[in-house]
N, C-alpha and C positions, 0 to 999 in steps of 0.2 A: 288522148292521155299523154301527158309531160313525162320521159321517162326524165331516169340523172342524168345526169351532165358528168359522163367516167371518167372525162382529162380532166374536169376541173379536180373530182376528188381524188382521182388518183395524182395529181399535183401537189395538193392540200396534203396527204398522206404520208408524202415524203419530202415535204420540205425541208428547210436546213432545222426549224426548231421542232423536230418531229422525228429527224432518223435517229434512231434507239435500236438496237436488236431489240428489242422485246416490246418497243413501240409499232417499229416496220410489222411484226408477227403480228399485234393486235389489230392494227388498221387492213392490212390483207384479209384479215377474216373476217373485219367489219364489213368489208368493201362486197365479199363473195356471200355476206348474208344479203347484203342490200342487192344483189346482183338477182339471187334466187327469190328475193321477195318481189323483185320487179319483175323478173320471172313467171311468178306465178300470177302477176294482176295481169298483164299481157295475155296469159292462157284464157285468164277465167274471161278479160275483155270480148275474145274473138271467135270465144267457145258457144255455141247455140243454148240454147233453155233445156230444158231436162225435158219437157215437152213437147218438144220441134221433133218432126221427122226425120232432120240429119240425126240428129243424138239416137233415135229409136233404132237410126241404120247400123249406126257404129257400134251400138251394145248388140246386134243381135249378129255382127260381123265380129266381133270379138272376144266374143264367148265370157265366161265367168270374171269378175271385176278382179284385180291382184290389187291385193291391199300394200299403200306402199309407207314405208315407215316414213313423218314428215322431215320432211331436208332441215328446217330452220331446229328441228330437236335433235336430230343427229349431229348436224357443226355446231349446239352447244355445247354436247357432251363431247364432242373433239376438244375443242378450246380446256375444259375443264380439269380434260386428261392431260394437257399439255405442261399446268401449272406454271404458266407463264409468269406470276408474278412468287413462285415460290411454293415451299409444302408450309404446311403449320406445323411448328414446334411439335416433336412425338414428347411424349410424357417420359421425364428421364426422374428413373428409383432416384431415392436419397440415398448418400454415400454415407455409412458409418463411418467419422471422423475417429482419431486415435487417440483424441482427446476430446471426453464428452462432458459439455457442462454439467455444473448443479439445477435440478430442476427447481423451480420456482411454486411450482404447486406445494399448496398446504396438505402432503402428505408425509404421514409418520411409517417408515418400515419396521415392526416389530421383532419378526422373525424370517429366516429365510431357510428351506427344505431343500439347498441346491441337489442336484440327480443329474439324470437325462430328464433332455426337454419335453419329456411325456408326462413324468412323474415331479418334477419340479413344480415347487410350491413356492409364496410368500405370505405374509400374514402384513397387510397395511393396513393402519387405522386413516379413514378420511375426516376432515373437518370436524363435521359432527362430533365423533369419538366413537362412532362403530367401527368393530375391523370384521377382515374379511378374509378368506383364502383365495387367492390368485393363481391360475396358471398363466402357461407363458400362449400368447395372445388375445388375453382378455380385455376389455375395458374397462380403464378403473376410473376413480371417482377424478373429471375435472377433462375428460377428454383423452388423454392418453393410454396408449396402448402397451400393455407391457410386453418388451421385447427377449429380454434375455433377464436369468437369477443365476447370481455369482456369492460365492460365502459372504462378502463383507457388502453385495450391492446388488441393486438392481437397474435394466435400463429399461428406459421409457422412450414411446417413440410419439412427439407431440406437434402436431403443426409443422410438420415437412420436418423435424430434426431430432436430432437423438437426446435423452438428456439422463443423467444419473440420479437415483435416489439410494441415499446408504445408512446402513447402520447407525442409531446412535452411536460416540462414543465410547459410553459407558458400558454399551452393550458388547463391545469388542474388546474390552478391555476385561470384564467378567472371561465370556468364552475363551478369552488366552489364559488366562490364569487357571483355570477348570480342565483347559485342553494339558495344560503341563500336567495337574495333578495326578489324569486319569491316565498317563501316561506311565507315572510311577506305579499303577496299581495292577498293571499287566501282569497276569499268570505269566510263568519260567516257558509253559506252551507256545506265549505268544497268544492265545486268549486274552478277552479280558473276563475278571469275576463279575457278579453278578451286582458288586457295588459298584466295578468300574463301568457296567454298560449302563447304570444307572446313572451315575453322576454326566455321563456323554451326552444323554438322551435328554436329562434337566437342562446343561449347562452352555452344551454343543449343538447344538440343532442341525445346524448344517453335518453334522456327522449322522442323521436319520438314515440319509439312501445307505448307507454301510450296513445298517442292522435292520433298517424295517422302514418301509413307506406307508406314509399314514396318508390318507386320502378321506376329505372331509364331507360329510353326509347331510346331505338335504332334502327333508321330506313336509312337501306341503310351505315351502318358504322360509321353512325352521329349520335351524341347528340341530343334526339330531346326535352327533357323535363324530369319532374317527375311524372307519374301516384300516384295518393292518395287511401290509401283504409283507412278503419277503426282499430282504432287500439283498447287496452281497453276500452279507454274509448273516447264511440260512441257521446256522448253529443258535443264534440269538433264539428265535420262536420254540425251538429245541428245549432249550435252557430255563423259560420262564412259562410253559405249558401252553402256548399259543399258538391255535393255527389260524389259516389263510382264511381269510373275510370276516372274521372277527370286529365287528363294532364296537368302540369301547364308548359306553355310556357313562360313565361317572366313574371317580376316581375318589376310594376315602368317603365317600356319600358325597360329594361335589357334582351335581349334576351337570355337565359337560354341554352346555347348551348356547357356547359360541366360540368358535374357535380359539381365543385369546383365554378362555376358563382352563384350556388345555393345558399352557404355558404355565400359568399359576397353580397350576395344582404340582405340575413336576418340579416348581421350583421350590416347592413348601415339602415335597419329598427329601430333600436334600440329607438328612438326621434322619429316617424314616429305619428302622430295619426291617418293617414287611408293609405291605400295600394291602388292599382291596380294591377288587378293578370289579366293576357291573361289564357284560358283554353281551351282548346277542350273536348268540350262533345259532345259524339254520334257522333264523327264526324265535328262538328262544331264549330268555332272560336267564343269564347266570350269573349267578357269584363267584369271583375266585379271587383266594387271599395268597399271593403271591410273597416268598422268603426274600428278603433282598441281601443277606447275608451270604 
């Protein structure tokens, strides 16, 4: 049997267009696999048959076989650990820029229920013309994620980067004018009456977490209502005979049966001096005609 020829490769290995540090590393561990593989033809050469009575001598002269981990898998998993030619790219988060574009997507933002990120809502209509209620990590229509809801906007996180979707105009423009009026309507307590939490609730949306968190109900794939809890301030539920989990099904006979029907019915309240609200409590359908005076 021809073994290598070690000066020729070990000459070859380090020549002039070959010394690298990390060339010399790789050709040394070339060289010491090719060492152990001749290594092992050499053994298996001048080693007897598994049948021959030398081999019979030496297994019964050396008691149980030790299993040995093979050499050419062990210095590959050395070299591997080595990372001689580098690591690969770790995955680095996207940074929220301080300035985030307009998103591109054909989506409409109707309304926004900013809170804490538990209770924060939004209301977007997609393409189509359905809307929908939103929290903050859901996926909306078109691939992105909704990241954060702010009074006048929302951000979206799309294809590695942030992007903005905001209010109409006209819609912020209403809300200022509505926020002044209810302002002037303040009880000398510092309350508001029971027109000014009304006109807030029509006009202001983003002022919901203050007085009550509506949380939108789905049973079966359908719209079925808004569940009410408490928001800061608890005096509101107080004030208009509402308690906690309260579903409200319809408003005025307006059967409430997608979120955007919600909107429309509080905003046709606006001249209204009393309500009738359908609710389920406990399970059960009630009426109640609510003073707005």
């Amino acid at each position: 049997m021809q073994l290598p020829d070690w000066k020729r490769l070990t000459s070859a290995a380090f020549s002039e267009d070959t010394v690298k540090p990390a060339t010399v590393i790789v050709n040394l561990l070339l060289i010491t696999l090719l060492a152990a593989s001749a290594a092992q033809l050499t053994w298996r050469a001048i080693t007897p048959g598994p049948d021959s009575a030398a081999t019979r001598a030496l297994q019964m002269d050396s008691g149980p076989a030790v299993a040995q981990r093979p050499v050419i898998s062990a210095l590959a998993q050395e070299i591997a650990g080595l990372h001689l030619f580098g690591r690969a790219d770790a995955v680095v988060a996207a940074v929220r820029p301080e300035t985030i574009p307009e998103t591109k997507l054909n989506l409409v933002l109707r309304a926004v229920f900013a809170g804490d990120a538990a209770t924060a809502r939004a209301i977007i209509s997609d393409p189509s013309g359905g809307e929908n209620f939103y929290a903050i990590g859901a996926q909306l229509p078109g691939g992105a994620e909704l990241k954060e809801i702010h009074e006048s906007h929302i951000i979206l996180f799309r294809g590695g980067r942030y992007e903005t979707l905001r209010l109409p105009k006209e819609t912020l423009e209403v809300t200022a004018e509505i926020a002044n009026e209810v302002r002037t309507m303040q009880q000398p307590n510092g309350g508001l009456s029971r027109r000014g939490y009304r006109d807030a609730l029509i006009n202001n949306p983003e002022s919901f977490g203050e007085y009550v968190r509506a949380e939108a109900v789905n049973e079966n794939g359908e719209f079925k209502g808004f569940r009410l809890l408490p928001g800061k301030d608890r005096e509101f539920f107080e004030e208009f005979g509402i308690e906690v989990n309260d579903i409200v099904t319809a408003v005025n006979g307006v059967r409430l049966d997608n979120p955007m029907k919600g909107l429309e019915v509080l905003r046709a309240l606006s001249t209204a001096d009393q309500v009738s609200v359908e609710v389920i409590r406990d399970g059960i359908t009630r009426s109640m005609v609510i003073s707005l005076n």
